[in-house]
DONU-449396 format. One record per residue (C-alpha): x, z negated, y. Coordinates in steps of 0.05 Angstrom, whole numbers, plus 32768, in hexadecimal, padded with zeros to 4 digits. Last residue first. Layout:
N
<<X,Z,Y>>
...
This chain:
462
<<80ED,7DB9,7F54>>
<<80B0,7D9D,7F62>>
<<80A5,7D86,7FAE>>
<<8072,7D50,7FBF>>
<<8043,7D4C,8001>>
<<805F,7D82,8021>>
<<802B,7D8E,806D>>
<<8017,7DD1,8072>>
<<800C,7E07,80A8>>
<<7FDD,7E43,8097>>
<<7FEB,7E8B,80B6>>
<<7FC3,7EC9,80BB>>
<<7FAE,7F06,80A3>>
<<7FE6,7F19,8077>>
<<7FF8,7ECC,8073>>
<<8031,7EAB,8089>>
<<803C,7E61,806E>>
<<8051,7E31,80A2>>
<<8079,7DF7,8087>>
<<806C,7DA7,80A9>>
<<80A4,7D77,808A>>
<<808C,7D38,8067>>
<<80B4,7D45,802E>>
<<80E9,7D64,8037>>
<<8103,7DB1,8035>>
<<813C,7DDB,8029>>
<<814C,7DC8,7FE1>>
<<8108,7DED,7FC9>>
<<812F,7E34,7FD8>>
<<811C,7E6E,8005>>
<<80FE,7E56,8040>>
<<80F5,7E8C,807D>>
<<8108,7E6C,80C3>>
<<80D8,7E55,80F4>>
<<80DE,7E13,80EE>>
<<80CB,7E08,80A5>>
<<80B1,7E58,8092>>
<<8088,7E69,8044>>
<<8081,7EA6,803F>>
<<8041,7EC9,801E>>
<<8034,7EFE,7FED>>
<<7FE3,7F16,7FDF>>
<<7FE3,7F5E,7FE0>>
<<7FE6,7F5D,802B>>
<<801E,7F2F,8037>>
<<804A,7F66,8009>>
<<802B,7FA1,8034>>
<<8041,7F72,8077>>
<<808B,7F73,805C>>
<<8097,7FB3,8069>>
<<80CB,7FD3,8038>>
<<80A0,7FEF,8001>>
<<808D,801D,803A>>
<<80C9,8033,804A>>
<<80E3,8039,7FF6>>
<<809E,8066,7FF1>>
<<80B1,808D,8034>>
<<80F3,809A,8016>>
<<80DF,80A4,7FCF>>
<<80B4,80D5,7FF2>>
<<80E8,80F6,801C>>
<<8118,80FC,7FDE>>
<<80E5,8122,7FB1>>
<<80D2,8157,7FF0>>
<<8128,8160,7FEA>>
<<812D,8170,7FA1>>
<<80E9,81A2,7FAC>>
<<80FD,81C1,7FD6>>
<<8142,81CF,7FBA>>
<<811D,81E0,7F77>>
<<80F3,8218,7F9F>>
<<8139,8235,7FC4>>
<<8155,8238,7F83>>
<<8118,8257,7F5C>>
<<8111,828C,7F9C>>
<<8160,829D,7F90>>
<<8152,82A3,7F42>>
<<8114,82CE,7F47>>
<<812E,82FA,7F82>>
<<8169,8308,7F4D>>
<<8140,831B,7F1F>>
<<8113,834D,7F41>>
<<8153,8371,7F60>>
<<8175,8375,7F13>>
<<812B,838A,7EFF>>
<<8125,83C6,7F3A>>
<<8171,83D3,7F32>>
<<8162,83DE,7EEB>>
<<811C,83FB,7EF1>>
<<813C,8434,7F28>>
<<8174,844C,7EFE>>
<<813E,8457,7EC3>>
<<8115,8484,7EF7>>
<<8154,84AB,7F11>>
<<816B,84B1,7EC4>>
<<811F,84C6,7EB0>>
<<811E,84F2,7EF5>>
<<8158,851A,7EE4>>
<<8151,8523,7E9E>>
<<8109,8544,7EAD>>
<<812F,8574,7EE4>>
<<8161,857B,7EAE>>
<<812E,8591,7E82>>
<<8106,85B7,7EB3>>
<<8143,85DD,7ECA>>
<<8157,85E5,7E7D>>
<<8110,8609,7E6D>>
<<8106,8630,7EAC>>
<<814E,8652,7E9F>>
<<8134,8662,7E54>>
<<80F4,8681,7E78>>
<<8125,86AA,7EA5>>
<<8150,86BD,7E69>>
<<810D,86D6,7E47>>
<<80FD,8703,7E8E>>
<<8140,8717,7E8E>>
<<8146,8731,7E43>>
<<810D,875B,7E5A>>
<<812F,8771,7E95>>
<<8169,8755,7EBA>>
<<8184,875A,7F02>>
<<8158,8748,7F2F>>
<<8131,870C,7F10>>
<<8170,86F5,7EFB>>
<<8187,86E9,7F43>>
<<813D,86C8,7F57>>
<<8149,86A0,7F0E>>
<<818B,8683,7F2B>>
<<8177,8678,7F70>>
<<8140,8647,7F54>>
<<816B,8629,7F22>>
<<818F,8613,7F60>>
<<815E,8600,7F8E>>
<<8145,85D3,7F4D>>
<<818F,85AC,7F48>>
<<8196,85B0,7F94>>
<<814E,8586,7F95>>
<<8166,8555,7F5A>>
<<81A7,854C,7F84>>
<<8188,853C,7FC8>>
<<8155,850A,7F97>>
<<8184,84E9,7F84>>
<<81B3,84DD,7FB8>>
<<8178,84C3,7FD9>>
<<816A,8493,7FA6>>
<<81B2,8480,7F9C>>
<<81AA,846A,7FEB>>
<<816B,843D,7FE7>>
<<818F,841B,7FAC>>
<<81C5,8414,7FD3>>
<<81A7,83F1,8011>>
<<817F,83C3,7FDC>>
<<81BA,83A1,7FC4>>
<<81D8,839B,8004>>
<<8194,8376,801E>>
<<819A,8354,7FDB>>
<<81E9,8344,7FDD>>
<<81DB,832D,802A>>
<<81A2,82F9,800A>>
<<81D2,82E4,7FD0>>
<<8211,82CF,8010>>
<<81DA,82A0,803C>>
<<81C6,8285,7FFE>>
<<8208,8279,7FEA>>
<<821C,8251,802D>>
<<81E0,8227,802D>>
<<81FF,820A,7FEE>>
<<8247,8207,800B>>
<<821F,81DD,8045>>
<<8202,81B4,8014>>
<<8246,81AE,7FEF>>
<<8262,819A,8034>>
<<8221,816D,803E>>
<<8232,8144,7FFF>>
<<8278,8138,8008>>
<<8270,811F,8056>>
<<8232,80F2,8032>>
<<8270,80D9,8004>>
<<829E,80D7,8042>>
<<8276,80A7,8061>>
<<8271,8071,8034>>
<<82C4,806A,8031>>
<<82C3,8070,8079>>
<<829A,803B,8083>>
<<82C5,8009,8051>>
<<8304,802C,8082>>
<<82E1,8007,80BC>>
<<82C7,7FC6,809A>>
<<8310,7FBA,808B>>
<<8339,7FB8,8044>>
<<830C,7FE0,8020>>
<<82EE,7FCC,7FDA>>
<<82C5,7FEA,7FA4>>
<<829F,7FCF,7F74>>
<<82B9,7F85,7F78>>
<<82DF,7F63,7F43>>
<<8318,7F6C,7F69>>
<<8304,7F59,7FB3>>
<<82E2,7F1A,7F9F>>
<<8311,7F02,7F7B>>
<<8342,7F10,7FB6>>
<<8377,7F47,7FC2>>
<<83BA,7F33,7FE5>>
<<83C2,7F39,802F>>
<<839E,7F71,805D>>
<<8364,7F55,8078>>
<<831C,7F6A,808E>>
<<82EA,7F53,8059>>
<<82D0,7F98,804D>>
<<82B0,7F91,7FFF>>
<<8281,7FBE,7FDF>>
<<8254,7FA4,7FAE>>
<<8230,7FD3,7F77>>
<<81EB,7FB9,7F65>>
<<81D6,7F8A,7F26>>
<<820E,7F54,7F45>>
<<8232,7F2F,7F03>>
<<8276,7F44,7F21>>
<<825D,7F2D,7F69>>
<<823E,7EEC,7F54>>
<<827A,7ED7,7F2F>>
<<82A9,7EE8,7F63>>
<<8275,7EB7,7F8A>>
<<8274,7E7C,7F5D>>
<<82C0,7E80,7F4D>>
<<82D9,7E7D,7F8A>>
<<8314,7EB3,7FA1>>
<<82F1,7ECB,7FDC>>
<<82E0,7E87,7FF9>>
<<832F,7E7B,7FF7>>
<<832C,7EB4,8034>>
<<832A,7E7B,8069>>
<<8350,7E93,809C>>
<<836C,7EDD,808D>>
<<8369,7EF6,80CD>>
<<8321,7EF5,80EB>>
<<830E,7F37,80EC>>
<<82CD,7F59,80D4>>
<<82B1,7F3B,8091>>
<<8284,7F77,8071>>
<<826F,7F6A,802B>>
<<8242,7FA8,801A>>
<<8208,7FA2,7FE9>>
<<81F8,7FE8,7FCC>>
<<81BD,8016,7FC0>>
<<8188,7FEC,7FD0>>
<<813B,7FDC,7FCC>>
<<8141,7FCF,7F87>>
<<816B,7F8C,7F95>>
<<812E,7F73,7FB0>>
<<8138,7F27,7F8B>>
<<8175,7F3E,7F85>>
<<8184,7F38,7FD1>>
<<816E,7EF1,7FDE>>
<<819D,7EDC,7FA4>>
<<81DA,7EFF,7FC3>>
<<81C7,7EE0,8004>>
<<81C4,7E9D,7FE9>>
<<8205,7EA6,7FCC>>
<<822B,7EC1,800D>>
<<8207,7E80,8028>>
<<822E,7E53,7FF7>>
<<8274,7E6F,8005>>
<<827B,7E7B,8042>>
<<8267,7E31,8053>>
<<82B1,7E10,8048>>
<<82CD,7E48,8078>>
<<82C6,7E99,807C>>
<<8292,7EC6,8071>>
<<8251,7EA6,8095>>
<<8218,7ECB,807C>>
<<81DE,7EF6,809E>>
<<81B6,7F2A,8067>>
<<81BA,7F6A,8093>>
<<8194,7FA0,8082>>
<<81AF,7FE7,807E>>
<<8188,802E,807F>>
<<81B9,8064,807C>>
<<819A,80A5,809C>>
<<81BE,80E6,808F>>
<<81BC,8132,80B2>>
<<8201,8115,80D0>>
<<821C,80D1,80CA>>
<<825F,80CB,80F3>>
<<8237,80A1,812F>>
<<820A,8074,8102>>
<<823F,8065,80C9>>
<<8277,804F,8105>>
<<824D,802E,812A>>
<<822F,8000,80ED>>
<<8277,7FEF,80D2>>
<<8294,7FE3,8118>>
<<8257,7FB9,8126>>
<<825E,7F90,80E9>>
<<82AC,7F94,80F4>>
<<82A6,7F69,8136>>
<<8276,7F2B,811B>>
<<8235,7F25,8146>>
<<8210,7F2F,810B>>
<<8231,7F0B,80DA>>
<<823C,7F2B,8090>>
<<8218,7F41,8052>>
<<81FF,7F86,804F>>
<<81C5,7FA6,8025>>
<<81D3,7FEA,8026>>
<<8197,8027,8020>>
<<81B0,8065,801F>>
<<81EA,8068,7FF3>>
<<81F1,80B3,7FDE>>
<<820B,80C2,7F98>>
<<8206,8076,7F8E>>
<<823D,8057,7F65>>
<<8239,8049,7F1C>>
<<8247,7FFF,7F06>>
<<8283,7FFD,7EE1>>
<<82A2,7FD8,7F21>>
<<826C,7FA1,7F18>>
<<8279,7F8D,7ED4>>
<<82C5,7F8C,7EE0>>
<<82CD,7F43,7EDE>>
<<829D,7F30,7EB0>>
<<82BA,7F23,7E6B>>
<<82B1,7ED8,7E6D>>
<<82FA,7ED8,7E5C>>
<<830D,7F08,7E98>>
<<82E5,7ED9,7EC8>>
<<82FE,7E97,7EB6>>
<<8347,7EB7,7EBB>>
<<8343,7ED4,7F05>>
<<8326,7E8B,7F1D>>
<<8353,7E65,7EF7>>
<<838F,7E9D,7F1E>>
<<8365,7E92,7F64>>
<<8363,7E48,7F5B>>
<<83B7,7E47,7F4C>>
<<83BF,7E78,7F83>>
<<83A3,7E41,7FB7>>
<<83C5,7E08,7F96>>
<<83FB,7E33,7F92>>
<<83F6,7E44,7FE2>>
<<83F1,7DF7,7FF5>>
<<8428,7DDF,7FD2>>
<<8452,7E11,7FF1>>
<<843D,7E04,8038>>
<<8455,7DBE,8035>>
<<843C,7D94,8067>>
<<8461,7D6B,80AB>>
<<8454,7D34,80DB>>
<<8419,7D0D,80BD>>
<<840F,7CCA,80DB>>
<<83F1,7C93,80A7>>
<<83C7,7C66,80B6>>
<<83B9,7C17,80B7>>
<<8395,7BE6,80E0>>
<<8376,7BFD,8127>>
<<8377,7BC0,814F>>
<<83B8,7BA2,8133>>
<<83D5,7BE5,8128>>
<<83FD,7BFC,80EC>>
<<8420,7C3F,80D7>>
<<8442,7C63,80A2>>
<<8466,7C9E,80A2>>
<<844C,7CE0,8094>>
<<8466,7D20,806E>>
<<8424,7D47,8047>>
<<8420,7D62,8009>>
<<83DC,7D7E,8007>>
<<8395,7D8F,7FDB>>
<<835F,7DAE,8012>>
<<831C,7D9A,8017>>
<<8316,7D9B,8062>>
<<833B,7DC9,807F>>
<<8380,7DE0,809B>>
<<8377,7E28,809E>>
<<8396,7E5D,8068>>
<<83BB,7E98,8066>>
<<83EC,7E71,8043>>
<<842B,7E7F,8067>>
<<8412,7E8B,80B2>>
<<83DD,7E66,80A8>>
<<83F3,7E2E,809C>>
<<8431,7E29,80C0>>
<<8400,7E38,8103>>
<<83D6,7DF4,80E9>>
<<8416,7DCB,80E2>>
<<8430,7DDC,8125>>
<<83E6,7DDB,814F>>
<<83DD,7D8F,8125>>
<<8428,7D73,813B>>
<<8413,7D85,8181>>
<<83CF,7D62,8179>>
<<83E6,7D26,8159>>
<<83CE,7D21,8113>>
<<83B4,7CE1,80F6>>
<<83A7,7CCB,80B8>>
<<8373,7C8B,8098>>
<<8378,7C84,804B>>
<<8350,7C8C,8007>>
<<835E,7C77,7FC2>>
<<8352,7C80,7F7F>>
<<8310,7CA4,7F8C>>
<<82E2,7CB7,7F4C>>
<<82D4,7CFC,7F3C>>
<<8300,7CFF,7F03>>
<<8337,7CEC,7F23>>
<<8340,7CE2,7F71>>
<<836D,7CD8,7FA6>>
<<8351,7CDF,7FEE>>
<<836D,7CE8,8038>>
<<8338,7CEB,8072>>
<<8358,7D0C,80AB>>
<<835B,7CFB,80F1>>
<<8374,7D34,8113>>
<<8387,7D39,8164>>
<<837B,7D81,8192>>
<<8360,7D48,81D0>>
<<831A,7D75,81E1>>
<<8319,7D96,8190>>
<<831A,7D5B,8167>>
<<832A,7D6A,8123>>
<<830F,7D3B,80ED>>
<<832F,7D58,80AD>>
<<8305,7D3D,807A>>
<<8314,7D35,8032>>
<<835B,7D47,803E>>
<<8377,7D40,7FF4>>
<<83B2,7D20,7FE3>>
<<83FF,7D22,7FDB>>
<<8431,7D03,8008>>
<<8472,7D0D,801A>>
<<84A2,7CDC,8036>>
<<84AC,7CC0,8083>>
<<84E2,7C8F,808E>>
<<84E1,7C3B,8097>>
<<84AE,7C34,8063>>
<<84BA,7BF0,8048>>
<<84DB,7BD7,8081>>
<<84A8,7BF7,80B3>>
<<846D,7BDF,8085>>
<<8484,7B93,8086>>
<<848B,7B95,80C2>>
<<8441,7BA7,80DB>>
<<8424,7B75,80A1>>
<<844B,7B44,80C7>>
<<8438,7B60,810C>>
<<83F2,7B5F,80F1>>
<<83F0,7B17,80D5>>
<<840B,7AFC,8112>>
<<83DF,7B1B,813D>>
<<83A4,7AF6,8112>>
<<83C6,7AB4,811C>>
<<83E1,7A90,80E6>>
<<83D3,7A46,80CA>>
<<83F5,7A20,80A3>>
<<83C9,79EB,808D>>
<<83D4,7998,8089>>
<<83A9,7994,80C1>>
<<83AE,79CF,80F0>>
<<83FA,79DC,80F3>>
<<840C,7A1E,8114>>
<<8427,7A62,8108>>
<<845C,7A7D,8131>>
């Protein structure tokens, strides 16, 4: 009861909250549902409670902004609903309809208690981002600039995106270096988160780092290994499906999960559901390419048996030749001897006639055994010309490959870029790529080719 100080009424503090308190259980005696946006969620992992940060704004500006709770059993619930419907993890960011009841505590003032959230409301918020997201694309004209891009006959060199210690990376990378025969791939990995509020930003950095030396590569792979489907939303942002389409190389795209295609996914050169059949997809190309090698081999193998053949019967038509030009001569021979025998005068000019056809056909004999000869002679001559031209080109196709090779190697190591005057600039030890990451006051290393300097910023000029 409040008392009389003077000619005051005066209340207690207690008083105030247990009015304030009833007041707020008659007016909201039952929970009802609640729209806003969790600005933070504030999970604490050792007790499994929430306490988000609840905002309403417009245009920027915040409306209003509220205390919540979620009780660790009522959190594990909600969360598994989720994801099991959306595909998505509670998170910070995220537009909800909650249910929660009000409550009030003299120590702790007022919050609300979240029991319940619609799923539904969630998953067309998150379809209604990916359909603006689909729509901004196809009206810039972009979103298939990247699948028009031709892909590499054989993709040697692949820039790839993903986590290092991340399952489907080493799937991806066992799989190409076990199945890959008389190939090398070369592949650099450009570390990323993939999934969560962060994904986003450092897939973009990476993209940036990598057309800087985007000549150094044949494709930019993608490669997200397991996981589920929690926090695929990244996927469907507009920055980096934008980035992809308006990418100068081919991206491939292994995200590992099975639900409905993302931005990123469609307007992506190729995509493969899992890092695995993304491998596969590579692989059967240089599989393609050494089968028509092998066919290749193959017909080389067949033309030199047709030569040896080839030769074989030419040796053997001689020699048929000849055993009929000497049976033709043996045989005007006998003939003349028989004439010589029986005939006289008339004889003697028969014989002479006799010695006139056997040397004509004798002269026939060798012109159509000596014509017979050029031809297979020329068609023998020719045919070593084309198989030596086709071995010689082969060569030569394959010498061309190993320099580029050795040239693409050797553009590759960064100590020929110090060397001709190229530095980088490190803050801690790791590499700095953008203005935003330093202060000043902080101390940078820059690495020399024949040294290093270390520098305190004094001013930064963006």
């Amino acid at each position: 009861m409040p008392e009389n100080i003077g000619d005051k009424k005066v209340f207690s503090l207690i008083e105030v909250a247990s009015s304030i308190k009833a007041t707020l259980a008659n007016r909201y005696g039952s929970p009802f549902w609640l729209k806003a946006e969790m600005n933070k969620l504030n999970f604490y992992a050792h007790s499994g409670h929430c306490y988000p940060d609840l905002l309403q704004k417009s245009d920027g500006k915040v409306l209003a902004q509220m205390k919540a709770i979620i009780w660790k059993s009522d959190y594990e619930r909600i969360a598994a609903m989720l994801l099991s419907q959306t595909g998505e993890a509670l998170r910070d960011g995220m537009n909800v309809v909650v249910l929660a009841d009000i409550g009030f505590d003299a120590n702790h003032g007022l919050n609300l208690h979240i029991s319940d959230i619609d799923p539904d409301f969630t998953l067309g918020q998150l379809e209604g981002e990916k359909r603006r997201c689909i729509e901004k694309l196809s009206q810039e004209g972009i979103i298939n600039n990247n699948k028009q891009l031709p892909f590499p006959v054989l993709p040697k060199r692949l820039a790839i995106i993903s986590v290092e210690s991340s399952k489907g990376y080493a799937d991806f990378i066992k799989l190409t270096e076990s199945r890959m025969r008389g190939f090398t791939m070369q592949h650099m990995l450009f570390p990323a988160l993939l999934q969560g509020d962060k994904a986003v930003g450092q897939i973009l950095r990476q993209l940036a780092r990598i057309r800087t030396v985007a000549h150094h590569f044949d494709l930019v792979a993608i490669i997200r290994g397991g996981g589920g489907d929690v926090g695929l939303s990244c996927y469907n942002d507009y920055a980096l499906a934008s980035a992809i389409a308006r990418f100068p190389l081919p991206v491939i795209t292994g995200i590992g999960h099975a639900t409905n295609e993302t931005v990123c996914e469609m307007v992506s050169n190729t995509n493969a559901i899992t890092p695995s059949e993304l491998a596969d997809l590579l692989l059967e190309r240089f599989e393609g390419f050494s089968e028509k090698l092998q066919f290749a081999a193959t017909q080389i193998a067949r033309s030199r048996w047709f030569i040896r053949d080839s030769r074989q019967e030419l040796k053997l038509q001689q020699h048929l030749l000849f055993a009929a030009t000497r049976k033709l001569i043996s045989d005007s021979r006998n003939i003349q001897h028989a004439c010589s025998h029986t005939l006289s005068g008339d004889a003697k000019l028969q014989l002479v006639h006799a010695q006139h056809a056997a040397s004509n056909s004798l002269f026939q004999l060798k012109l159509s055994s000596n014509q017979l000869l050029d031809a297979n002679k020329q068609q023998f001559k020719n045919f070593r010309q084309g198989l030596n031209n086709a071995c010689l080109g082969l060569v030569d196709v394959n010498k061309h490959l190993l320099r580029q090779h050795e040239r693409t190697l050797d553009l590759l190591n960064p100590e020929n870029l110090l060397r001709k005057g190229y530095s980088m600039t490190l803050l801690h030890g790791k590499l700095v790529t953008n203005a935003s990451e330093l202060a000043i006051g902080d101390t940078i290393t820059t690495r020399l080719a024949d040294g290093s300097i270390d520098s305190n910023i004094l001013n930064i000029n963006e």
